[in-house]
C-alpha positions in Angstrom: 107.0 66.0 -59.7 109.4 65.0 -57.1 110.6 67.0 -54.2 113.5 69.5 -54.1 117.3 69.6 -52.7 116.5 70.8 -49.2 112.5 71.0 -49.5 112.2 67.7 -47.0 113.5 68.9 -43.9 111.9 72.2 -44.0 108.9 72.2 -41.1 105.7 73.2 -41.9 104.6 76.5 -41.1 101.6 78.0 -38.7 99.4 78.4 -41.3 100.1 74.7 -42.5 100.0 73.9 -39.3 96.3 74.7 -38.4 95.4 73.4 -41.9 96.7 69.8 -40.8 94.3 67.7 -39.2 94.9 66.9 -35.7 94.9 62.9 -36.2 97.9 63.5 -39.1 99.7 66.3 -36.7 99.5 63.8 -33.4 100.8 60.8 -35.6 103.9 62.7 -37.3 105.2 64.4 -33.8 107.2 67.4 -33.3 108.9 69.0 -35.9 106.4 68.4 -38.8 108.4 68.5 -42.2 107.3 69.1 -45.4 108.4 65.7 -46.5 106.9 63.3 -44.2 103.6 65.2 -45.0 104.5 64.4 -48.8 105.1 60.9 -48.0 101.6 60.7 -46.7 100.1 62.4 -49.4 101.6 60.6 -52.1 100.5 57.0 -50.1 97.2 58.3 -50.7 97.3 59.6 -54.3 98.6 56.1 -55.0 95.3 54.5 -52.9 93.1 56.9 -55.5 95.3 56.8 -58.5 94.9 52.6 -58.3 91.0 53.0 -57.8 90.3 55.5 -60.7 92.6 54.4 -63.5 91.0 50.9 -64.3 87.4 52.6 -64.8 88.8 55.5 -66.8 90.8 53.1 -68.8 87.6 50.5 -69.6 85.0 53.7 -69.9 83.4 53.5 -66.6 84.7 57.1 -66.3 84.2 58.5 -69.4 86.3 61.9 -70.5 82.6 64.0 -70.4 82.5 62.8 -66.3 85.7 63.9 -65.7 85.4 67.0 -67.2 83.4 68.4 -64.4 83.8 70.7 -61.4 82.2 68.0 -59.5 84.8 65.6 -60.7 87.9 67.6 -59.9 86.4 68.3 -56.4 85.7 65.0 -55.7 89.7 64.2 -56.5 90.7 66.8 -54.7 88.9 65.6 -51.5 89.9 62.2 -52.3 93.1 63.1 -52.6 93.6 65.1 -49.2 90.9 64.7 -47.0 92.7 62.6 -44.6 95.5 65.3 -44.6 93.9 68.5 -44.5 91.5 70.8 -43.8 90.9 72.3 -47.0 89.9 69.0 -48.9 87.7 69.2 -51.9 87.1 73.3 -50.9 87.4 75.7 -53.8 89.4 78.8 -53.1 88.4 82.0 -51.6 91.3 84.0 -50.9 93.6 86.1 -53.2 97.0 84.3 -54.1 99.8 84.5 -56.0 98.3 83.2 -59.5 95.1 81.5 -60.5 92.3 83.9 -61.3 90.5 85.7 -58.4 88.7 83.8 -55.6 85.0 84.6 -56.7 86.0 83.8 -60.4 87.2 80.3 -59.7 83.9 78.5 -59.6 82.7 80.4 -62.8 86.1 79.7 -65.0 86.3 76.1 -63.5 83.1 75.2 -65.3 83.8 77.2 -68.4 86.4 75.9 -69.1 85.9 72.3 -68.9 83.1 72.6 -70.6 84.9 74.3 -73.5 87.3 71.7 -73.2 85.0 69.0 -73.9 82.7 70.7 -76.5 86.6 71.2 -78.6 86.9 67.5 -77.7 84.2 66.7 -79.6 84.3 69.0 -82.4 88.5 69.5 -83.1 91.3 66.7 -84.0 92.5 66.5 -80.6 94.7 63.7 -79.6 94.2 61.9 -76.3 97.2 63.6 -75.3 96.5 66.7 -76.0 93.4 67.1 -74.1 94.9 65.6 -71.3 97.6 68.3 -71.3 95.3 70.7 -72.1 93.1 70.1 -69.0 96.2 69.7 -66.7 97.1 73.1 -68.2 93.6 75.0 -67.8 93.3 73.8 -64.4 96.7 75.3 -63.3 96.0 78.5 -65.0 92.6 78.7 -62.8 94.6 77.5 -59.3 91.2 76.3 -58.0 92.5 74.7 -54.8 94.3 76.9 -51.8 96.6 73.9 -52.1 97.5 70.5 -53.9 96.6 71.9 -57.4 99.7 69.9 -58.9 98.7 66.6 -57.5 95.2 66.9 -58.3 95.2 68.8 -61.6 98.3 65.9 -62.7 96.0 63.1 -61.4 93.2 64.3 -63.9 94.8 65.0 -67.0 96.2 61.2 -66.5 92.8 60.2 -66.1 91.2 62.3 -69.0 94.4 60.7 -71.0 93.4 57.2 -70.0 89.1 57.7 -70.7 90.0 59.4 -74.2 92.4 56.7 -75.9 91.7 55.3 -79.2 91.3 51.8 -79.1 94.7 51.2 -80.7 96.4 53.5 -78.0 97.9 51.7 -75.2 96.8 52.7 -71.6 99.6 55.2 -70.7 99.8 58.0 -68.2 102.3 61.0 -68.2 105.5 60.9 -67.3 105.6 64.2 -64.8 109.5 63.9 -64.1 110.3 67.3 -66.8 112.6 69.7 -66.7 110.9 72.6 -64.2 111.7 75.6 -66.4 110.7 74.2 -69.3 107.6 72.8 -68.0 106.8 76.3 -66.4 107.6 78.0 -69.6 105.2 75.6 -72.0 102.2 76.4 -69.2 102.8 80.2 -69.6 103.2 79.3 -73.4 99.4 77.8 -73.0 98.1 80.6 -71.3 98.8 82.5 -74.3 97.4 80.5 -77.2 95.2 77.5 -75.6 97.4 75.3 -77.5 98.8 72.4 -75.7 100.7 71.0 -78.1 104.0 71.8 -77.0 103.2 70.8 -73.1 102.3 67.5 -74.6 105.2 66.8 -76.5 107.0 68.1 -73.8 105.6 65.6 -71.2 106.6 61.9 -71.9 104.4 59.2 -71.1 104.8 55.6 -69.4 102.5 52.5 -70.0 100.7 51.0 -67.6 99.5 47.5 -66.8 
């Protein structure tokens, strides 16, 4: 996902702000803008994205690991915890979608663990599992923020740990078209079935 026409220059707001750590805040200056905090942020999800891939790829991080609330936190943190404040924290406020606050932690782990008891017991393709996850987590919104990054990040590393052995290593190719993407998720919510997400979302080899 990439940022949109006018999105960069925007500065944060106060409640970004005070979510900001102090050491990021002092290093960017005055204004702080939306995209020099996504140029941080994205220097670090390629730092974790490098680390993670080769061990999901050879088995070292096998789809049943992933599939944890444990796992998704950890990425999370990974992810942002030289960023922000909230790093690796569940939410606990209402917003705008996701389920309520004091549901999060119960569907989180329902939910991955139904993924991965289907995984074992339905056809699934690599790539539909991997969509499927991406698309469970999204429904959920676990995070206050940096649900996208992190939720994208997994379902590339579920996609990687649960290749056949002919299947080359691949991750998705997130550049979609927006509406379409937002209308195959809403598609999921009603039917669990991420088969149209997944042909939707293209995929690019990797070394």
């Amino acid at each position: 996902m990439t940022l949109g026409p006018g999105y960069g220059e925007t500065p944060l707001g106060f409640d970004e702000l005070d979510a900001l750590l102090p050491s990021v805040r002092n290093m960017l200056g005055e204004p702080v803008t939306k995209a020099a905090v996504y140029e941080i942020e994205q220097a670090y999800e390629e730092e974790v994205r490098a680390a993670l891939a080769p061990a999901a790829g050879n088995g070292d991080l096998p789809v049943e690991e992933l599939l944890t609330t444990a796992t998704l936190r950890d990425l999370h943190a990974r992810l942002y915890e030289n960023v922000w404040t909230w790093a690796g924290a569940l939410r606990t406020r209402e917003v705008s979608i996701g389920v309520a606050p004091e549901q999060v932690a119960i569907e989180l782990h329902a939910s991955l663990g139904n993924l991965a008891w289907r995984w074992q017991h339905t056809p699934w393709t690599a790539r539909e599992l991997a969509m499927a996850v991406h698309a469970e987590a999204v429904r959920i919104h676990p995070f206050v923020d940096g649900n996208g990054r992190s939720t994208r990040l997994l379902a590339d590393l579920v996609l990687l740990a649960a290749r056949d052995d002919d299947d080359l290593p691949a991750v998705f190719d997130w550049a979609v078209d927006k509406v379409a993407y937002i209308q195959a998720l809403r598609q999921y919510d009603q039917t669990r079935d991420s088969t149209e997400l997944a042909a939707l979302v293209g995929l690019t080899l990797i070394d």
